[in-house]
C-alpha positions as CSV (number, residue, x, y, z in Angstrom):
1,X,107.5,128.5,91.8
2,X,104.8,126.0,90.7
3,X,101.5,127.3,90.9
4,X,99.0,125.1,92.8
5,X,94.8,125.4,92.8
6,X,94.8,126.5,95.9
7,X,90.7,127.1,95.0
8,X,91.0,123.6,93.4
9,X,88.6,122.8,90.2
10,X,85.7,120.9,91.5
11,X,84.3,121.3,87.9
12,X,87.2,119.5,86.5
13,X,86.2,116.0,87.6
14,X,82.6,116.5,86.5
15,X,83.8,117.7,83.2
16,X,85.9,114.7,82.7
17,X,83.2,112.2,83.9
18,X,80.8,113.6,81.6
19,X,83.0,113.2,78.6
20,X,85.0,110.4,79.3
21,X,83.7,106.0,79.5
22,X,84.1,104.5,82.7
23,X,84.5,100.8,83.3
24,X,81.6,99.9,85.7
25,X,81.4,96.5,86.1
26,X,81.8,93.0,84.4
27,X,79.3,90.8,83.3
28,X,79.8,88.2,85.3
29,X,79.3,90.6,88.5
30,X,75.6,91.0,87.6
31,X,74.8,87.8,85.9
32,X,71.3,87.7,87.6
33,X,68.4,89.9,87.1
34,X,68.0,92.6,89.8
35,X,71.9,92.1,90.7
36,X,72.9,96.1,90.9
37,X,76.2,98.0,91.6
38,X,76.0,101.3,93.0
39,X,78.3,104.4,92.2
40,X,79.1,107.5,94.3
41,X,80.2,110.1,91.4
42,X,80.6,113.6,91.2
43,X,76.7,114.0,89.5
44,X,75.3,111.9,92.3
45,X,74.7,108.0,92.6
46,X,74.4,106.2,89.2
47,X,73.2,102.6,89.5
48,X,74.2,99.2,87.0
49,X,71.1,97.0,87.2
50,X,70.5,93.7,85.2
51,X,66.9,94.2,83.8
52,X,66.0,90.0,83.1
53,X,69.6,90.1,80.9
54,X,69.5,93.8,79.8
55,X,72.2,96.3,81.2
56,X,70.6,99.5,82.5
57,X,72.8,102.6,83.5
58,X,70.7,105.7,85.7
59,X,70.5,107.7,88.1
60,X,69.6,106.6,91.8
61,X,66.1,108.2,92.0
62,X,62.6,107.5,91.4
63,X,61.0,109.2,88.2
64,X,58.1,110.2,90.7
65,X,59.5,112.3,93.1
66,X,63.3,111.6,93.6
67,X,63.2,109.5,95.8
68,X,66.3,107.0,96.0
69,X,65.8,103.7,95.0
70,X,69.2,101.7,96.0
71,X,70.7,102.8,99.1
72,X,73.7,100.0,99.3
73,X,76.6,99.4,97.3
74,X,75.7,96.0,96.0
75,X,73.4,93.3,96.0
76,X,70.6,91.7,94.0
77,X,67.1,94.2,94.7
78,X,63.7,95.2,92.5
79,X,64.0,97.9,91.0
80,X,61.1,99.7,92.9
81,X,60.5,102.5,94.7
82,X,59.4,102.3,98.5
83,X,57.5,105.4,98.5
84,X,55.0,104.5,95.9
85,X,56.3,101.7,94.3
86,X,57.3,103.0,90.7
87,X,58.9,99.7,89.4
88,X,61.3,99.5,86.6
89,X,61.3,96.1,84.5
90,X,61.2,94.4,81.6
91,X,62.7,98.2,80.0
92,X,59.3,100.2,81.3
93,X,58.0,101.9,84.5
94,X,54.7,100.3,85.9
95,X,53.1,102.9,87.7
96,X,50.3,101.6,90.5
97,X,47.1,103.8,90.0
98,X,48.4,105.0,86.4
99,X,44.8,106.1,85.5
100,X,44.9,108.9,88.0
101,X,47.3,110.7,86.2
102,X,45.4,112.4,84.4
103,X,46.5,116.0,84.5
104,X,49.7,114.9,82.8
105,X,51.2,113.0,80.0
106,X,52.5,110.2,82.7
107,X,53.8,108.2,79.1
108,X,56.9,110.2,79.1
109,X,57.9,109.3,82.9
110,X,61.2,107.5,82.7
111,X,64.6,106.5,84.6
112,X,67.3,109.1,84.0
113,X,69.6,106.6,82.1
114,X,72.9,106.7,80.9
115,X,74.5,105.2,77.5
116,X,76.1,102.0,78.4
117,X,78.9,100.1,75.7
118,X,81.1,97.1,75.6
119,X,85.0,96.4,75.5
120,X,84.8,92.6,75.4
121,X,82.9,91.5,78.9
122,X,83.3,94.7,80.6
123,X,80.9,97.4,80.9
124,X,81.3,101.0,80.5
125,X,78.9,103.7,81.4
126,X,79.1,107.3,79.3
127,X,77.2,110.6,80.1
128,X,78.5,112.4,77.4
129,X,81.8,110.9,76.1
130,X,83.3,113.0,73.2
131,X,84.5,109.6,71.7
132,X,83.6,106.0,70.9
133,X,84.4,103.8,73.5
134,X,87.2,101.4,71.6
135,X,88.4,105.2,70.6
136,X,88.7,106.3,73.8
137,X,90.5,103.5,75.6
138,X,93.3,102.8,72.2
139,X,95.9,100.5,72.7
140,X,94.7,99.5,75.8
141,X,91.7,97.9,74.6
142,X,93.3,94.2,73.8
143,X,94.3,94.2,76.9
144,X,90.6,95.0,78.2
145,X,88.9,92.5,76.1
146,X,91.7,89.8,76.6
147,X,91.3,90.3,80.3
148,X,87.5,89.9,80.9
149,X,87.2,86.7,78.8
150,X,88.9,84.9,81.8
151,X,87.0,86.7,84.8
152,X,84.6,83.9,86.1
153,X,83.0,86.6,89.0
154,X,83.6,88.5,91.8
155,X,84.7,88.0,95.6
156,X,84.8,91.1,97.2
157,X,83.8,94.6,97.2
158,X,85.4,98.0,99.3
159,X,84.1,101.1,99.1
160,X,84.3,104.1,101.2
161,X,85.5,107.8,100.8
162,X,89.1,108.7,100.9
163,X,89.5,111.9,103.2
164,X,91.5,113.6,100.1
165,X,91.0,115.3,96.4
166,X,90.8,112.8,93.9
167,X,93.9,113.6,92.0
168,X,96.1,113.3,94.8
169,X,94.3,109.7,95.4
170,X,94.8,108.9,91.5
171,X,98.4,110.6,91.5
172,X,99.4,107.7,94.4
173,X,98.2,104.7,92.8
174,X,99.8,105.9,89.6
175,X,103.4,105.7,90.9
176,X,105.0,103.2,92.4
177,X,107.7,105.6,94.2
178,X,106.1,105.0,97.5
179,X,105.4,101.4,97.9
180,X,108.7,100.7,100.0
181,X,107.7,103.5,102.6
182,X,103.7,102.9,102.3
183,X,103.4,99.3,101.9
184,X,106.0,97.7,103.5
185,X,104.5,94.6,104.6
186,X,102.3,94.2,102.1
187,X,102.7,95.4,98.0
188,X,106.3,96.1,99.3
189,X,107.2,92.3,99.6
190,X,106.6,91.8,95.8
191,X,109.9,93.3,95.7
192,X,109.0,94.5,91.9
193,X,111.8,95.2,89.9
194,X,111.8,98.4,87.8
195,X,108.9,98.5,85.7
196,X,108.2,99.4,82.0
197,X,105.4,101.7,81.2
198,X,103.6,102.2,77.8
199,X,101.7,104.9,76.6
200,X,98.1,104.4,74.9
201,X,96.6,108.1,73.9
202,X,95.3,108.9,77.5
203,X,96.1,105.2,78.7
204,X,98.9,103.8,80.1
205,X,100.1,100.2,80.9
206,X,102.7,99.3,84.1
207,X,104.2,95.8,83.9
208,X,107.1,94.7,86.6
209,X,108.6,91.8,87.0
210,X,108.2,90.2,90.8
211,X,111.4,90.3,92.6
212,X,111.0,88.1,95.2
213,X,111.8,84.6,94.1
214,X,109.9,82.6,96.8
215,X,106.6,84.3,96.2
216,X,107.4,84.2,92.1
217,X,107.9,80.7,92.1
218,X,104.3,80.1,94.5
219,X,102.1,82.4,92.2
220,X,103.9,80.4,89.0
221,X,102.6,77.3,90.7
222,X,99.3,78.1,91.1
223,X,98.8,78.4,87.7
224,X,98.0,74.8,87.1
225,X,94.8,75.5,89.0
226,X,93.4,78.1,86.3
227,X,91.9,77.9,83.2
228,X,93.2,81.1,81.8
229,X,94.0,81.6,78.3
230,X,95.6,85.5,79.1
231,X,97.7,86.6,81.8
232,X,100.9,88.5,82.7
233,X,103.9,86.9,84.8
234,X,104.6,89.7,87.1
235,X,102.8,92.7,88.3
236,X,100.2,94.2,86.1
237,X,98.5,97.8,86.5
238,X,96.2,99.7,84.1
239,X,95.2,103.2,83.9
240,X,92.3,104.4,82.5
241,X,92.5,107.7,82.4
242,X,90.6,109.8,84.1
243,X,89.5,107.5,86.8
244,X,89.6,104.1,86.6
245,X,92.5,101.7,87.3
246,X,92.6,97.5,87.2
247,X,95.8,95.6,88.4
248,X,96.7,91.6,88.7
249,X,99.6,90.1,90.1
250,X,99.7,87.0,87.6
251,X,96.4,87.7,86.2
252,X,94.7,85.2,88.7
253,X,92.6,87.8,90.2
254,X,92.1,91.7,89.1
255,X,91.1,94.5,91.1
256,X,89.0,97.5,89.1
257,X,89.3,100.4,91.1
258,X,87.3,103.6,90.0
259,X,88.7,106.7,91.7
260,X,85.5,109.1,91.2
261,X,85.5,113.0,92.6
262,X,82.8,113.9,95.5
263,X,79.8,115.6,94.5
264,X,80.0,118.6,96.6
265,X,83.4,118.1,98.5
266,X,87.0,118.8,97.4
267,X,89.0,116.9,99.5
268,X,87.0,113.6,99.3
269,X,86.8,110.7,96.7
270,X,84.4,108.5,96.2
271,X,86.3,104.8,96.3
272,X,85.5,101.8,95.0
273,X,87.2,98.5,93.9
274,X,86.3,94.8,93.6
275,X,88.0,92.0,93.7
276,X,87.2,89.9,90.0
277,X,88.6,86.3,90.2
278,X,89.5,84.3,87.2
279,X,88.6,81.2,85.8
280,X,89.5,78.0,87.7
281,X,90.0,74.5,86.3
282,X,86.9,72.4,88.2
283,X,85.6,72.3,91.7
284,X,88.6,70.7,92.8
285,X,91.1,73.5,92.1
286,X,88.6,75.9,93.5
287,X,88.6,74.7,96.5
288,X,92.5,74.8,96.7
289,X,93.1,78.2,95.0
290,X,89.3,80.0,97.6
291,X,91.9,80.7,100.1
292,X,94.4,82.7,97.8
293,X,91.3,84.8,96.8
294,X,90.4,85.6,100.4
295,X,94.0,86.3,101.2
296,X,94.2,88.5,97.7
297,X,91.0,90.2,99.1
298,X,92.5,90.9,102.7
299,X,95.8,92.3,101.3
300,X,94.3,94.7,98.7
301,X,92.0,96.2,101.6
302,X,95.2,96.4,103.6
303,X,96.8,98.6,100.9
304,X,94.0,100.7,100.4
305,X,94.0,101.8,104.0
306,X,97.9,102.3,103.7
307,X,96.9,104.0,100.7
308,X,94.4,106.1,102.0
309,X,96.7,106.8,105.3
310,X,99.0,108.8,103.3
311,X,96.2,110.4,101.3
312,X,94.7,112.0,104.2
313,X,97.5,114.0,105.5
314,X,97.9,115.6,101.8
315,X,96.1,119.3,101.5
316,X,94.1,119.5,98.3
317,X,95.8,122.6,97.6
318,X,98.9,120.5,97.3
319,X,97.9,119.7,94.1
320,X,98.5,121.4,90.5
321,X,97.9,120.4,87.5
322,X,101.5,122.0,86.8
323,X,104.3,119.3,85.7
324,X,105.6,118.4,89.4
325,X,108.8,120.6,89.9
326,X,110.8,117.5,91.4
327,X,110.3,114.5,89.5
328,X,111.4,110.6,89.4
329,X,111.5,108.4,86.8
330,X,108.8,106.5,89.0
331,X,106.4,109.0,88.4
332,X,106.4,110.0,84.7
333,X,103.1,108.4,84.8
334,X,101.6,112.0,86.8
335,X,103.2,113.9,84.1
336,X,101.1,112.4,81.7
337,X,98.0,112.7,83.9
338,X,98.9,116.3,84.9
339,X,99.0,116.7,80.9
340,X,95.9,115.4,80.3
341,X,94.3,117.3,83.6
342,X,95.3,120.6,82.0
343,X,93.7,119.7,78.4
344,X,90.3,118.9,80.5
């Protein structure tokens, strides 16, 4: 009999964001300064902030007292405290009334930051990572870099917390088993045809062909709207293990969806994805190809609720890091994460 965590590891998903990158955020989603991104992970909030064309990584609270600073997901804000207005720019803190700290050595007061590095346009955030990034991510850097030299912004952004562990939310968007049962009107009328998967260290790559001739032959023809120099014909999905994930259907659009534990509950995750659109011809073809990117936006927040549906009504302690017992060859993907779980 399999043996599940029935206490389940809470310190596994801190462990494994402290020593693994993440993929935060592209550049052109912050392209201005005092655009932001907010995180929920399993350390607390961690904020992305464009500092007049720098990249800053740290935690959500002031320096002064801990107060937070950002208290949405998104948007374009100072970085300054409302409490006593400790501002971060121009890579310092300026500190109103700084002469009356005199009792202590108020040079060293700082942001809590974070190391930050690049794989081609996107940005990766590291507490501790045990490796270089372009180590870390192997084979599936090309496809990383060749990606995000086509991504011209974003159009949408979901976030909320999915009422389950965050393996069991991982382990579901790592197989395709379910889509027929889960998605029906939705992913489901892809009609993907079986799918090849390729292994890069803890990385992974699904591609499948898109069954469904009507829809193929629409999506090909939209491609004389884009000015895209990289993309796949079919269905596209990329795991970045341990929590990240980015998928395209025809590489028109991608959504990056990061998958990060709760800070002090087990059977929640913190969810987030957005919606990157890729680069369009001239204003003309925008214009023609805006609706597909609202209707790419409303579909993916349909399947994250179908996702998340199914989610909920799984126990945490229905999950092990033991090899699954009954297995499909749709889900050799949660072997390898299972693996990779038990190694920490």
């Amino acid at each position: 009999m399999r043996r599940l965590l029935r206490g389940f590891d809470m310190d596994l998903g801190t462990k494994l964001f402290q020593k693994y990158w993440h993929m935060v955020c592209h550049r052109n989603e912050l392209p201005n300064d005092g655009d932001f991104l907010r995180f929920k992970t399993p350390i607390g909030d961690v904020v992305i902030f464009n500092d007049g064309g720098d990249y800053v990584a740290f935690d959500n609270r002031c320096a002064h007292r801990g107060t937070l600073i950002y208290l949405t997901d998104f948007g374009n804000q100072a970085n300054t405290c409302k409490y006593h207005g400790w501002t971060f720019k121009s890579g310092k803190l300026i500190i109103p009334s700084v002469e009356q700290f005199k009792g202590c050595d108020i040079a060293k007061a700082d942001l809590r930051r974070y190391r930050l590095d690049w794989c081609g346009d996107f940005l990766f955030l590291g507490v501790a990572p045990e490796k270089d990034l372009y180590a870390q991510l192997d084979g599936v850097a090309q496809y990383i870099e060749n990606i995000s030299f086509n991504i011209s912004g974003r159009v949408d952004v979901s976030a909320y917390e999915y009422e389950c562990a965050w393996p069991l939310a991982l382990e579901n968007a790592l197989e395709p088993y379910h889509i027929g049962m889960v998605h029906p009107g939705t992913l489901a009328t892809l009609k993907l045809e079986d799918g090849v998967n390729t292994f890069h260290g803890a990385n992974s790559v699904w591609q499948a062909p898109v069954g469904d001739v009507r829809i193929k032959k629409q999506l090909g023809r939209l491609g004389s709207f884009f000015n895209i120099d990289y993309a796949y014909e079919g269905y596209m999905s990329i795991f970045m293990f341990p929590f990240t994930m980015i998928s395209s259907t025809f590489g028109y659009s991608y959504s990056v969806q990061n998958f990060f534990p709760h800070k002090t509950r087990n059977d929640r995750t913190n969810f987030m994805s957005r919606l990157l659109t890729c680069n369009v011809k001239d204003e003309h073809a925008q214009k023609i190809v805006q609706p597909f990117f609202e209707s790419s936006a409303k579909v993916n927040r349909m399947v994250f609720e179908e996702d998340h549906s199914i989610c909920k009504i799984m126990p945490t302690d229905s999950w092990s890091s033991e090899p699954l017992e009954f297995i499909s060859e749709q889900e050799v993907k949660i072997a390898h994460f299972r693996d990779l779980c038990r190694a920490g």
